[in-house]
C-alpha positions as YAML, in Angstrom:
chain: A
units: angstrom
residues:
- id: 1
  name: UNK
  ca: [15.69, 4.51, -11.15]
- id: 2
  name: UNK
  ca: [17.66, 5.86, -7.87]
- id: 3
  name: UNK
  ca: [15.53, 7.17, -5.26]
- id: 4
  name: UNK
  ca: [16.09, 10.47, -3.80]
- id: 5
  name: UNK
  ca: [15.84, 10.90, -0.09]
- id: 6
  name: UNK
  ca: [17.46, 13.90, 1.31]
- id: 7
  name: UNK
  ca: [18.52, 14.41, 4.77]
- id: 8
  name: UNK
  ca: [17.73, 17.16, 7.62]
- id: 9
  name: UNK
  ca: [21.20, 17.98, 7.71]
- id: 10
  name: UNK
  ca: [21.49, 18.41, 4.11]
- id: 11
  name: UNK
  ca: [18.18, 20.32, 4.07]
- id: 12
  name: UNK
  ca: [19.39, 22.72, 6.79]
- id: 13
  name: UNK
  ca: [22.69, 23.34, 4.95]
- id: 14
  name: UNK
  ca: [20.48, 24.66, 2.11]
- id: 15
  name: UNK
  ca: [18.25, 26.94, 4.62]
- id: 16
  name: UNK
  ca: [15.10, 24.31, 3.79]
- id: 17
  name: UNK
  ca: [13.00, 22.80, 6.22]
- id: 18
  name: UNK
  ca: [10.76, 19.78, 4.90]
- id: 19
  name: UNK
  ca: [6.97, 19.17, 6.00]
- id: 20
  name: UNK
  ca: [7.22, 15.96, 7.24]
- id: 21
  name: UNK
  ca: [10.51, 14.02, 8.80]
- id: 22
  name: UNK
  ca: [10.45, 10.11, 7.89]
- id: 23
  name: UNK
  ca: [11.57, 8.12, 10.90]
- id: 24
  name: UNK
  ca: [12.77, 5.01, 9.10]
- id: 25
  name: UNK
  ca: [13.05, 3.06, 12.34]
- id: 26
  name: UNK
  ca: [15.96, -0.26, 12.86]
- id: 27
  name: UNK
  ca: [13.84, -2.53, 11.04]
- id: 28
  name: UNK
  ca: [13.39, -0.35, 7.74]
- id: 29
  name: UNK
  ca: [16.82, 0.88, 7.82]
- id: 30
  name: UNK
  ca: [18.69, -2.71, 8.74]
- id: 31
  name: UNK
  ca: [16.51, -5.47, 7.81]
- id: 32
  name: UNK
  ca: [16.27, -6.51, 4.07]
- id: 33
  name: UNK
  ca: [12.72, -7.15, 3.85]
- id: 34
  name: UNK
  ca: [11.65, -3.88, 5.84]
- id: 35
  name: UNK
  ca: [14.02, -2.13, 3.40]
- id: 36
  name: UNK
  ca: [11.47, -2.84, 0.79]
- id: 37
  name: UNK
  ca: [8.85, -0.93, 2.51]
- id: 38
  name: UNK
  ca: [10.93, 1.91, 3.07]
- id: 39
  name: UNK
  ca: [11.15, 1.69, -0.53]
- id: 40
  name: UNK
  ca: [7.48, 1.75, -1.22]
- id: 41
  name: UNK
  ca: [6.48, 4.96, 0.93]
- id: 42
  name: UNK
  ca: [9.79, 6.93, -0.37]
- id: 43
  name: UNK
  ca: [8.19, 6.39, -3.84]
- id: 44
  name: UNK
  ca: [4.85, 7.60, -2.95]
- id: 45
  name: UNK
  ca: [5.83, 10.43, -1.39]
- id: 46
  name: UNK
  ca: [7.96, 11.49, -4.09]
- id: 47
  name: UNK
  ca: [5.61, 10.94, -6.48]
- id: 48
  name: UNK
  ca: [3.29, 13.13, -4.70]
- id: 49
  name: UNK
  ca: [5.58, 16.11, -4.36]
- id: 50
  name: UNK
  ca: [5.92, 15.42, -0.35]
- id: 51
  name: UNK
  ca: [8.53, 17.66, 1.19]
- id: 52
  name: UNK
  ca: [10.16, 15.30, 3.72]
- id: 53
  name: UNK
  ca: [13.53, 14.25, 5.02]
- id: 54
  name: UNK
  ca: [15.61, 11.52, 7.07]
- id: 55
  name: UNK
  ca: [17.65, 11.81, 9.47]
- id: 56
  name: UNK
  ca: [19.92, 9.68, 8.07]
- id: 57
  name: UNK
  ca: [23.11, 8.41, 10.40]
- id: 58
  name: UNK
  ca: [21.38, 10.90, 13.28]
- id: 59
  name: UNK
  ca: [18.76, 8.67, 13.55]
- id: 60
  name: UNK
  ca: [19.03, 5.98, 16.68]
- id: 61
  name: UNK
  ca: [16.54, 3.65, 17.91]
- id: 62
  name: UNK
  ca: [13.03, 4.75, 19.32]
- id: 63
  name: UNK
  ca: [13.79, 3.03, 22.48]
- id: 64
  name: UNK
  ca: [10.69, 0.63, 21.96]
- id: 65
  name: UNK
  ca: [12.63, -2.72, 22.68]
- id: 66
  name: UNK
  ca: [14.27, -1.32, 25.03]
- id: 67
  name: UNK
  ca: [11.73, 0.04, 27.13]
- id: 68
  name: UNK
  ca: [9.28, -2.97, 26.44]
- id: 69
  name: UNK
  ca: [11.82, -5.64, 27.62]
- id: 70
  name: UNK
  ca: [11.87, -3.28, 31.10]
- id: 71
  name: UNK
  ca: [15.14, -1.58, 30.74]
- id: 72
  name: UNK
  ca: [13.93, 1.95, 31.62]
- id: 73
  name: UNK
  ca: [17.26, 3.62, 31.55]
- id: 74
  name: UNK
  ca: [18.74, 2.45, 27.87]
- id: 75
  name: UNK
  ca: [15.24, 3.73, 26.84]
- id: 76
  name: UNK
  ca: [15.24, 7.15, 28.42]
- id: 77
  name: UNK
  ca: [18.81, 7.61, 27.05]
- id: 78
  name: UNK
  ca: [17.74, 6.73, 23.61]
- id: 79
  name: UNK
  ca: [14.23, 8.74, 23.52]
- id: 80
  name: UNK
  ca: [16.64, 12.02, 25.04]
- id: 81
  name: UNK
  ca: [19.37, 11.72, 22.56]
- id: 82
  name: UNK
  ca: [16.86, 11.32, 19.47]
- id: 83
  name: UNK
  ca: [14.49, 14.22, 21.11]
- id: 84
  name: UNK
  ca: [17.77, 16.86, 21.41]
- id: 85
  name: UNK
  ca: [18.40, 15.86, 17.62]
- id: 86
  name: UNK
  ca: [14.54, 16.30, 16.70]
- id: 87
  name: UNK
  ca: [14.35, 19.36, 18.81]
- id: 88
  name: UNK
  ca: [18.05, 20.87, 16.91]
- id: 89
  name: UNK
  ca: [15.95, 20.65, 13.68]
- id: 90
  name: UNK
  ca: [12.37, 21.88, 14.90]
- id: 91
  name: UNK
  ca: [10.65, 19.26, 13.74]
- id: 92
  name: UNK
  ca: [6.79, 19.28, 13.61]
- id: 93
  name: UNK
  ca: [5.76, 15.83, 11.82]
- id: 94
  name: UNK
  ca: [7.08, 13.07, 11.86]
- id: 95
  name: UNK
  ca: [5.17, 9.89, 9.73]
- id: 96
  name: UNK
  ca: [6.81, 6.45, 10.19]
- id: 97
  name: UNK
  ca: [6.11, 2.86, 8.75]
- id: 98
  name: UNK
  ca: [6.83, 1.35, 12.75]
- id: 99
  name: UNK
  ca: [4.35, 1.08, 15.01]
- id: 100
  name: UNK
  ca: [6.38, 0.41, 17.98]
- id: 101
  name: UNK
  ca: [7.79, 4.05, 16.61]
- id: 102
  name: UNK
  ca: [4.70, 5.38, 15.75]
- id: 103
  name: UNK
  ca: [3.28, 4.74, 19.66]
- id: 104
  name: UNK
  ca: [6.85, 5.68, 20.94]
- id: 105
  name: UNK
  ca: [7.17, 8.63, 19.37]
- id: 106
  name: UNK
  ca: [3.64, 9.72, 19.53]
- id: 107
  name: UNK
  ca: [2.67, 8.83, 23.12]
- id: 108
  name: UNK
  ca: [6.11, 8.83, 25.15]
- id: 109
  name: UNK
  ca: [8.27, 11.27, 23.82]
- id: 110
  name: UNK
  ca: [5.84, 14.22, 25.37]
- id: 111
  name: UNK
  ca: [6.96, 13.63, 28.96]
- id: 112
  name: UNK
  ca: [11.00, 13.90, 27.74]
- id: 113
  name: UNK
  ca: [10.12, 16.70, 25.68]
- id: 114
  name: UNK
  ca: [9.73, 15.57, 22.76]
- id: 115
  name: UNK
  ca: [6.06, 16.81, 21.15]
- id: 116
  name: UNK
  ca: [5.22, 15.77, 17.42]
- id: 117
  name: UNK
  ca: [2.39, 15.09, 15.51]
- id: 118
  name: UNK
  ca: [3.29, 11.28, 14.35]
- id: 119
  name: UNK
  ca: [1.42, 9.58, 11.56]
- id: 120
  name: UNK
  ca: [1.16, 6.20, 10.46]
- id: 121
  name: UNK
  ca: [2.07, 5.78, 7.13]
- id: 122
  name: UNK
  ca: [-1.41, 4.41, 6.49]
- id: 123
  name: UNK
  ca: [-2.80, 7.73, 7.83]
- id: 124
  name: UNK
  ca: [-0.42, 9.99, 5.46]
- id: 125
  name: UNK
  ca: [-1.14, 7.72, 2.19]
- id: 126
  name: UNK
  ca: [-5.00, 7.88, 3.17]
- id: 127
  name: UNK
  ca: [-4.50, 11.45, 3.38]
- id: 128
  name: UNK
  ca: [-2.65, 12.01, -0.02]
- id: 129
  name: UNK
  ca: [-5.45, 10.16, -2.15]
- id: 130
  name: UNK
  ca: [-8.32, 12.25, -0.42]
- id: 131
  name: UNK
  ca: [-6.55, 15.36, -0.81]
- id: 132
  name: UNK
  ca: [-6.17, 13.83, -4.75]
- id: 133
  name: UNK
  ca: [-2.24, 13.93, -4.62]
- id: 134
  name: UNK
  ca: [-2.44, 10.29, -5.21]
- id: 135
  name: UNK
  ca: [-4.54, 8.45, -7.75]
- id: 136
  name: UNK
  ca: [-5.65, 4.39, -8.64]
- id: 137
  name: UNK
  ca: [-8.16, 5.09, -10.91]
- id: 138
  name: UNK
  ca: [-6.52, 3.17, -13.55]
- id: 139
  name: UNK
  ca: [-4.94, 0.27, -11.60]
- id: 140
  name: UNK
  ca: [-6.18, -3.13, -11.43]
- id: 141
  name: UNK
  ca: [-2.83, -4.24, -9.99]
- id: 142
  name: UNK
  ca: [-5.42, -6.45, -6.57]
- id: 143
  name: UNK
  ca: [-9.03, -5.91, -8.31]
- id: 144
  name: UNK
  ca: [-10.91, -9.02, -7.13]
- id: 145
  name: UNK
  ca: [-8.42, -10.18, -5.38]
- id: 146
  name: UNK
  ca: [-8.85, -11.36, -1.44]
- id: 147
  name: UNK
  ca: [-6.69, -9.30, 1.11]
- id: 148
  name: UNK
  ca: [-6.75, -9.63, 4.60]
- id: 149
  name: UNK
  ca: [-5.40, -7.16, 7.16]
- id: 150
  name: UNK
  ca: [-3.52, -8.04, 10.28]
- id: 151
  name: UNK
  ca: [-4.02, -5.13, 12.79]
- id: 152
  name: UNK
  ca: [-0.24, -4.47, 14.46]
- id: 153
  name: UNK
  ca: [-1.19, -4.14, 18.21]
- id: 154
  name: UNK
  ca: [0.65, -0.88, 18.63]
- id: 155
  name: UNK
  ca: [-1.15, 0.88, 15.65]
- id: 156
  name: UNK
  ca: [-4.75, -0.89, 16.59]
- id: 157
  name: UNK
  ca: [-5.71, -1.22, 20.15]
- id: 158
  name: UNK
  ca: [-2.54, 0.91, 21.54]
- id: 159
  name: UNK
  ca: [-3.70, 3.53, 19.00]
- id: 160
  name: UNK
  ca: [-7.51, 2.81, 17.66]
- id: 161
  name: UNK
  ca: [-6.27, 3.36, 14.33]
- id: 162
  name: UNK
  ca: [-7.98, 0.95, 12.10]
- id: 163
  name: UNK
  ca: [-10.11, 2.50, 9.33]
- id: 164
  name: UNK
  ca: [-7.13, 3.77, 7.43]
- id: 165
  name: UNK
  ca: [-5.23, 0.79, 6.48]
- id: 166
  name: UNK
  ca: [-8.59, -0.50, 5.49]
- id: 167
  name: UNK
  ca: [-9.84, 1.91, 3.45]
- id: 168
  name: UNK
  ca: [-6.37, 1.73, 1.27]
- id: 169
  name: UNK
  ca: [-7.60, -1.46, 0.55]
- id: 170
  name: UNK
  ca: [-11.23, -0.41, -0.44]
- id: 171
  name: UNK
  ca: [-8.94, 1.71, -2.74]
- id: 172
  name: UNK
  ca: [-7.95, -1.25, -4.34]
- id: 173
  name: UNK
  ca: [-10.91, -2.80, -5.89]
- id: 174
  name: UNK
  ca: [-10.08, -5.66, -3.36]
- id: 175
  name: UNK
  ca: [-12.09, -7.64, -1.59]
- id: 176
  name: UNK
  ca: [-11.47, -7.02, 2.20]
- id: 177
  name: UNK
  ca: [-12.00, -10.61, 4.11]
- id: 178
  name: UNK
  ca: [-11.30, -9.96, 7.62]
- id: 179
  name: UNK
  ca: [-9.99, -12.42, 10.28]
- id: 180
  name: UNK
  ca: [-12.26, -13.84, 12.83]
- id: 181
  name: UNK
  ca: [-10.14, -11.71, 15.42]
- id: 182
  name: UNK
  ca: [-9.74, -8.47, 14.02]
- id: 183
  name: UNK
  ca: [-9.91, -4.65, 14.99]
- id: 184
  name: UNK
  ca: [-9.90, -4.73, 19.21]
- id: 185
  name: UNK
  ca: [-10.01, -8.22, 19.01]
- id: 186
  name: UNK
  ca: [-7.17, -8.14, 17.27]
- id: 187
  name: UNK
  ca: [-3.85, -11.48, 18.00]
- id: 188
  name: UNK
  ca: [-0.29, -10.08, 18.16]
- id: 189
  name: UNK
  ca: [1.69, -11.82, 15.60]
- id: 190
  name: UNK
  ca: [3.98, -12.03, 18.35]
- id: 191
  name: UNK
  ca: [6.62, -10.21, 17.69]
- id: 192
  name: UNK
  ca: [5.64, -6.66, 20.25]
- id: 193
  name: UNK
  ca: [6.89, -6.02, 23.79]
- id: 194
  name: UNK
  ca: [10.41, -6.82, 22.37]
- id: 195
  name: UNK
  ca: [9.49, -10.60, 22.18]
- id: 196
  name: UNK
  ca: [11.12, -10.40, 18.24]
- id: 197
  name: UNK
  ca: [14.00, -10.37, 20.33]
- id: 198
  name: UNK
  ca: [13.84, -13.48, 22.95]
- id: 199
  name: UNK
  ca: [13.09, -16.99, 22.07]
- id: 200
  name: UNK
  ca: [9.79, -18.61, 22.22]
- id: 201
  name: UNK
  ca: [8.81, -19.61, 26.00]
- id: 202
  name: UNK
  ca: [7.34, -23.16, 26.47]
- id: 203
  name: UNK
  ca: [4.46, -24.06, 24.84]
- id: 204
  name: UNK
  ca: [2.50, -25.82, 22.02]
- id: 205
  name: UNK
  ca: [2.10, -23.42, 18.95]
- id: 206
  name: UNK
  ca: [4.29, -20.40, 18.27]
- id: 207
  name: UNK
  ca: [2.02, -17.11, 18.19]
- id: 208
  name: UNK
  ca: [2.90, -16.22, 14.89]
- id: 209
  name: UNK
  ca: [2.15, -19.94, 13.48]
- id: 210
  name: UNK
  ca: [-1.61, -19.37, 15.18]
- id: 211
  name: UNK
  ca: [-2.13, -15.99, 13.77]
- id: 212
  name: UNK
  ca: [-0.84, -16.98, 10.35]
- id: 213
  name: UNK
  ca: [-3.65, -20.07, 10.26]
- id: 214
  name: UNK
  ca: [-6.54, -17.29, 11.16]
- id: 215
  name: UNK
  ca: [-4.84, -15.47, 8.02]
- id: 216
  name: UNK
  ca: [-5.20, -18.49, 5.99]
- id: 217
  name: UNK
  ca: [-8.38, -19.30, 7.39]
- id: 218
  name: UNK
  ca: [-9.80, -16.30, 5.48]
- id: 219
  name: UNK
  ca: [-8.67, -17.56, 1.78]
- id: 220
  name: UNK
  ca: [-6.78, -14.47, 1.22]
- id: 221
  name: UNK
  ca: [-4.09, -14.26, -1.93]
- id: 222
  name: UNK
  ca: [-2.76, -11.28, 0.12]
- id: 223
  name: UNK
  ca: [-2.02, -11.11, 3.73]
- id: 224
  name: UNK
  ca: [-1.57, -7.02, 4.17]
- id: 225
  name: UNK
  ca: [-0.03, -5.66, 7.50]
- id: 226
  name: UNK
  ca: [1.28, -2.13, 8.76]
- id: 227
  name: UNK
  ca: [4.25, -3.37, 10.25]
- id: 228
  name: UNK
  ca: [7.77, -4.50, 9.81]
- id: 229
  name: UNK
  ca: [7.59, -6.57, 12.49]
- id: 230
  name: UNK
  ca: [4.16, -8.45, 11.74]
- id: 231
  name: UNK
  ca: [5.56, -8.45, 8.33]
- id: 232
  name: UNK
  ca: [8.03, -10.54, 9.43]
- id: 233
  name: UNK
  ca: [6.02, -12.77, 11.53]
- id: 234
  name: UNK
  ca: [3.23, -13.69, 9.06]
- id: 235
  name: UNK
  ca: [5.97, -14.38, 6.51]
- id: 236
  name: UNK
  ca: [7.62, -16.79, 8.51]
- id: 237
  name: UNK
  ca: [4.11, -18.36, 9.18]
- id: 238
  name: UNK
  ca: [3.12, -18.51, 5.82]
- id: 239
  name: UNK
  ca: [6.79, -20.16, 4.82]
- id: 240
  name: UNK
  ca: [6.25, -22.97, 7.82]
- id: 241
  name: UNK
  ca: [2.91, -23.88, 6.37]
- id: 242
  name: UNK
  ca: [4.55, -24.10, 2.69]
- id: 243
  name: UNK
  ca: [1.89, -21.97, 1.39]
- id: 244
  name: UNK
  ca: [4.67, -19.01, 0.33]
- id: 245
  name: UNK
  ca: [3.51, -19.81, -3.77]
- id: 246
  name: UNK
  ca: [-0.14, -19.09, -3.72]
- id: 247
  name: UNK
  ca: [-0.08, -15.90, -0.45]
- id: 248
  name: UNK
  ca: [1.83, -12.96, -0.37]
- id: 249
  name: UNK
  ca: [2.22, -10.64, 2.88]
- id: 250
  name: UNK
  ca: [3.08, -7.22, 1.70]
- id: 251
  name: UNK
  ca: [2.80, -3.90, 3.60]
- id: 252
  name: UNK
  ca: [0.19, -1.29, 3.17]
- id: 253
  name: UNK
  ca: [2.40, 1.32, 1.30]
- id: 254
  name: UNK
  ca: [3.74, -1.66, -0.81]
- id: 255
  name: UNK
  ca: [0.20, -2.41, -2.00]
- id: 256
  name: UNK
  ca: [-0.19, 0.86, -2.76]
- id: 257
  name: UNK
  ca: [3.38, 1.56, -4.43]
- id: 258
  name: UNK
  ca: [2.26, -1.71, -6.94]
- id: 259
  name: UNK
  ca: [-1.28, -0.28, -7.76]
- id: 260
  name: UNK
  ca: [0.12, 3.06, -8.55]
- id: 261
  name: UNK
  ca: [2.83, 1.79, -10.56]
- id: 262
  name: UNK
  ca: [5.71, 3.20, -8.79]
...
């Protein structure tokens, strides 16, 4: 089945002008295993009649890692090209599956000129199955089944958004086992503040390795997270502990993409 995502430019051409604009971000545009989340939320919103675009080749970086590893200028440069292209379309609302995007976008664009409402992709699916646009009534894709949820930093305490994710679980008919630091209290996976980027600094235990064993700790089949980035991290934890046959870390929107049967 090919998936249809149209562009603002392409939209424009035909005098539309979408609801929502879908940052992708470098990590769901680039990265192989992010791609698959991209995936997951295109479906969804296209089986729920969303009117949305890309930006397609227009799109460049947030500026996040750039900003985070303290190179003020690259960011600034980034954040004003991508606001004069946001800005050229009048765009209104922007969802993304990034937090480093999400917080970018949502908190530091404002003082460039750059003002959006920017949703999580957790909010916006939360949003479609209360409004009724999306239904699991008849899936039992994760009934029963254990899922943790690893709170991104950037989308938890950056952002205090932490019911959402959670209650797209609840959606599930899965059990919810959280981790022994969750919510506030919340580890990095160790990935933010452009550390993906750098190697690890001296030490005894890798962050992510740590976080993973609180994951594991918990018993979970399914290690959920809201981020390409964590995504990444807790996969590579789970494959250094060799337990990559019996847990699974898939994103929010792919959970839900599998329960609806997209």
């Amino acid at each position: 089945m090919s998936i249809q995502v149209p562009t603002m430019a392409e939209m424009t051409a035909k005098g539309e002008h979408p609801d929502i604009l879908f940052w992708v971000g470098c990590s769901g545009s680039f990265d192989d295993r992010a791609k698959k989340i991209t995936k997951a939320l295109v479906k969804i919103l296209n089986k729920c009649k969303v009117s949305f675009a890309v930006l397609g080749s227009e799109e460049s970086c947030s500026g996040d890692p750039a900003k985070r590893a303290g190179n003020e200028f690259t960011y600034q440069m980034q954040a004003m090209m991508n606001i004069e292209v946001l800005n050229g379309y009048e765009v209104k609302k922007i969802v993304t599956a990034c937090p480093h995007c999400f917080n970018t976008l949502k908190n530091e664009y404002p003082e460039l000129g750059g003002d959006y409402e920017v949703v999580h992709h957790t909010q916006l699916i939360q949003d479609l199955i209360n409004t009724g646009k999306l239904t699991l009534e008849s899936s039992g894709t994760f009934k029963g089944k254990k899922i943790t949820f690893h709170d991104p930093c950037y989308l938890g305490r950056a952002n205090d958004v932490y019911e959402a994710p959670r209650q797209l679980i609840a959606k599930l008919d899965a059990e919810l086992v959280e981790m022994k630091r969750c919510k506030s209290k919340g580890l990095c996976c160790g990935a933010g503040g452009a550390q993906m980027f750098k190697e690890a600094e001296k030490g005894n235990k890798e962050i992510n390795i740590e976080r993973t064993e609180d994951a594991t700790e918990t018993k979970a089949a399914v290690i959920a997270t809201g981020c390409p980035f964590c995504n990444t991290m807790m996969t590579d934890g789970i494959k250094n502990a060799e337990k990559e046959a019996e847990i699974k870390v898939l994103d929010i929107a792919e959970l839900i993409a599998n329960a609806a049967e997209l």
